[in-house]
N, C-alpha and C positions, 0 to 999 in steps of 0.2 A: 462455308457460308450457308448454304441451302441445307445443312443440318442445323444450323441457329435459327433459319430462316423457319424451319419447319416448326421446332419445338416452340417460338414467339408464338407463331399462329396455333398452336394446339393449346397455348398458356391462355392465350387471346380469347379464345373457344370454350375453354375450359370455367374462365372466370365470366362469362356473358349466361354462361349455359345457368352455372351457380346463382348467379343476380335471378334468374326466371325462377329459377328451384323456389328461392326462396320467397317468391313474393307469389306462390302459386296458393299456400293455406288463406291469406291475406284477402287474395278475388275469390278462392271458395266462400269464404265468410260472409261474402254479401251473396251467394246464391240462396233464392228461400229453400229451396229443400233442403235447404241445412241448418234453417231456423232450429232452437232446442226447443221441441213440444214434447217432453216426458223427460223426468227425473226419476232413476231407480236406485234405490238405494239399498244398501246388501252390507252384512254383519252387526246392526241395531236390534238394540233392545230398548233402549228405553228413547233415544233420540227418535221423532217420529220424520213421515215424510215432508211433512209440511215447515218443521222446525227445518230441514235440511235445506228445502227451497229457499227458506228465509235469508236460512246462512249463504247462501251463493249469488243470493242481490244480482239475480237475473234481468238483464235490459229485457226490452221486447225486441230487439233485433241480434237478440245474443245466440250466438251462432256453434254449434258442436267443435266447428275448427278455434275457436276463442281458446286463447294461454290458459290451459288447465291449471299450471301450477298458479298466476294468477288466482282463480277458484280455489283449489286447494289450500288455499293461506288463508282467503275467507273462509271457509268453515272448520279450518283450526280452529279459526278462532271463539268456537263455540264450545263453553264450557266442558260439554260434554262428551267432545272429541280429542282421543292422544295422538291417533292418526289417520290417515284418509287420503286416496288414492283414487283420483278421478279420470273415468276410462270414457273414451266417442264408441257409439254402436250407432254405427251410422243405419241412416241418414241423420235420425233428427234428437237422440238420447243421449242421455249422460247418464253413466253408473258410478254410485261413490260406493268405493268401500271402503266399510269406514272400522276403526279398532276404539272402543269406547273405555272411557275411563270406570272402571268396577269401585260401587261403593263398599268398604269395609266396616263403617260402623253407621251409627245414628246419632248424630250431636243435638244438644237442648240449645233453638237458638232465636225464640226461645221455643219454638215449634220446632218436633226431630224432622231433622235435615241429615239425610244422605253425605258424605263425604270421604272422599279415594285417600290413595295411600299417604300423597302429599300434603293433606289436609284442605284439600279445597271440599268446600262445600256445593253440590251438584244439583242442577236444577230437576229434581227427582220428586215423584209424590208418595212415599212410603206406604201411602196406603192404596195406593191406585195399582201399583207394582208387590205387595207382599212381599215389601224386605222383612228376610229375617237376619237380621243385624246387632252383633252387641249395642249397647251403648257405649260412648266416654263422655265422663263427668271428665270435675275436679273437685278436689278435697281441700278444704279451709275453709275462709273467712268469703269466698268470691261467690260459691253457691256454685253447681253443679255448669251454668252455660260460661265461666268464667276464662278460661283459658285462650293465653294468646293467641297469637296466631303461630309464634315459635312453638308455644306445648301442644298446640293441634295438630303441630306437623309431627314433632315428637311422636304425640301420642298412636296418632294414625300409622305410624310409618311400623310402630311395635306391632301393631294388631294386622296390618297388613305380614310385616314376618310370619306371625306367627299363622294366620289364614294361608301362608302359602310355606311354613315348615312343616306343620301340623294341623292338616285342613279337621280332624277329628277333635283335637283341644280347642281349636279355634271356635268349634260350633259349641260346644259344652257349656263356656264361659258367658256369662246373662251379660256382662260390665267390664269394661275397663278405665279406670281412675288413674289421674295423675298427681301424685302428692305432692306438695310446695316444697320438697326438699329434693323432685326429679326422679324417686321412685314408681315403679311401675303395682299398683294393686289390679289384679284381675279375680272377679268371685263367680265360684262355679257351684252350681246349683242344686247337682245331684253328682255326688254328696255335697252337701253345702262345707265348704272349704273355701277362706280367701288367700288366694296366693300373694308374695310380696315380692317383687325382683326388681333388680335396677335394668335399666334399658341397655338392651345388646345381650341379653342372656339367653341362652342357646333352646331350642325346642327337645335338644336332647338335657340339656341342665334340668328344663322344669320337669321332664318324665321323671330323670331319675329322684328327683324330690317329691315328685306322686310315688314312686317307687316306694321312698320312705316312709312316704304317709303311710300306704297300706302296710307297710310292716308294723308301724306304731297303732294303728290299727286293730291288728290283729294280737301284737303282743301287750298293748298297755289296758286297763278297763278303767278310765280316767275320764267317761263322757264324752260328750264330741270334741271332736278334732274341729276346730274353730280357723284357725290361721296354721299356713304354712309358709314358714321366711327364707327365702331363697340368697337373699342381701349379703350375705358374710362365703367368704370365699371359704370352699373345701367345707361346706356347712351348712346343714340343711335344718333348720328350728320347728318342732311342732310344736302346736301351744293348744293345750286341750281347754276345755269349756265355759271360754270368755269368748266377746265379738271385739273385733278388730283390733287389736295388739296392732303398733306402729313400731 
């Protein structure tokens, strides 16, 4: 009995002691030296500090013990955040560290706008920031800012591969176009060549069809090399000195 007796009273002890643990951040929160008077924020480029404070819809008695992940979910939810981790340096700080969404092209929309690999469009000033970014159009009857919101994503998600298969092709390339039939045009400037590929084509695919180019290149004297079509499997098309063969 005096072994049950003991272990009741250590349960007893145990679970009273837990009730105080836990309601101890709770009474910090109303001490003022633990008001937040400074926000620091760590891994932004283009999110500023002010934007950040925005995002975290600070009370005035919002306190460094306050539910971080609560915070954390508000400034997710700012466009411009993928992720973000929000740390107490105590007494009275918050540090966010934040992982930002990276824009890979500039969309007509009808002013270029900024937008990552998913196709959202980012609250960014191109010209405040010196992006140097392709563009993506679209090709037909819609004019250049036309693409939905499935071809943006489309098209973003190609140029994002391709920025992080081959960060060297990726910069070369002035445009990327998405044609009403789901093909991928990308035009490269020096040497002026337009590429044609359908979406999901490999960063080794389109060397080895720059490969070909320079060999036709070097062995054909038919003017410039205009298009090169990547579209037909096990097939690599030059088409020398016309503009844009579909």
């Amino acid at each position: 009995m005096k072994r049950w007796l003991t272990f009741v009273i250590a349960l007893a002890l145990a679970v009273a002691l837990g009730g105080v643990v836990s309601r101890v951040p709770e009474a910090l929160a109303e001490v003022e030296a633990f008001r937040v008077r400074e926000v620091r924020l760590r891994g932004a480029r283009f999110l500023t500090e002010d934007e950040a404070i925005k995002a975290l819809a600070l009370s005035e008695r919002a306190s460094v013990w306050d539910d971080t992940k609560v915070l954390e979910a508000r400034v997710k939810d700012h466009p411009l955040v993928a992720e973000v981790r929000i740390h107490r340096r105590f007494p009275s700080a918050l540090l966010l560290q934040v992982v930002e969404r990276e824009p890979v092209a500039l969309f007509p929309n009808p002013m270029l706008e900024p937008v990552d690999e998913s196709g959202v469009i980012l609250p960014i000033d191109p010209t405040v920031h010196k992006l140097d970014l392709p563009l993506m159009v679209a090709e037909g009857p819609g004019g250049p800012g036309s693409l939905t919101p499935a071809e943006l994503r489309l098209l973003a998600g190609e140029i994002s591969r391709i920025s992080q298969g081959d960060p060297e092709l990726h910069s070369a390339i002035s445009d990327f176009a998405l044609h009403p039939r789901g093909d991928v045009r990308a035009r490269i400037s020096d040497p002026p060549v337009t590429l044609h590929f359908r979406p999901g084509l490999s960063c080794g695919g389109i060397q080895t069809g720059l490969r070909v180019l320079r060999d036709a290149q070097a062995k054909f004297d038919e003017g410039a090399v205009v298009d090169l079509d990547l579209r037909f499997e096990n097939q690599v098309v030059v088409r020398f000195g016309r503009v844009g063969g579909n």
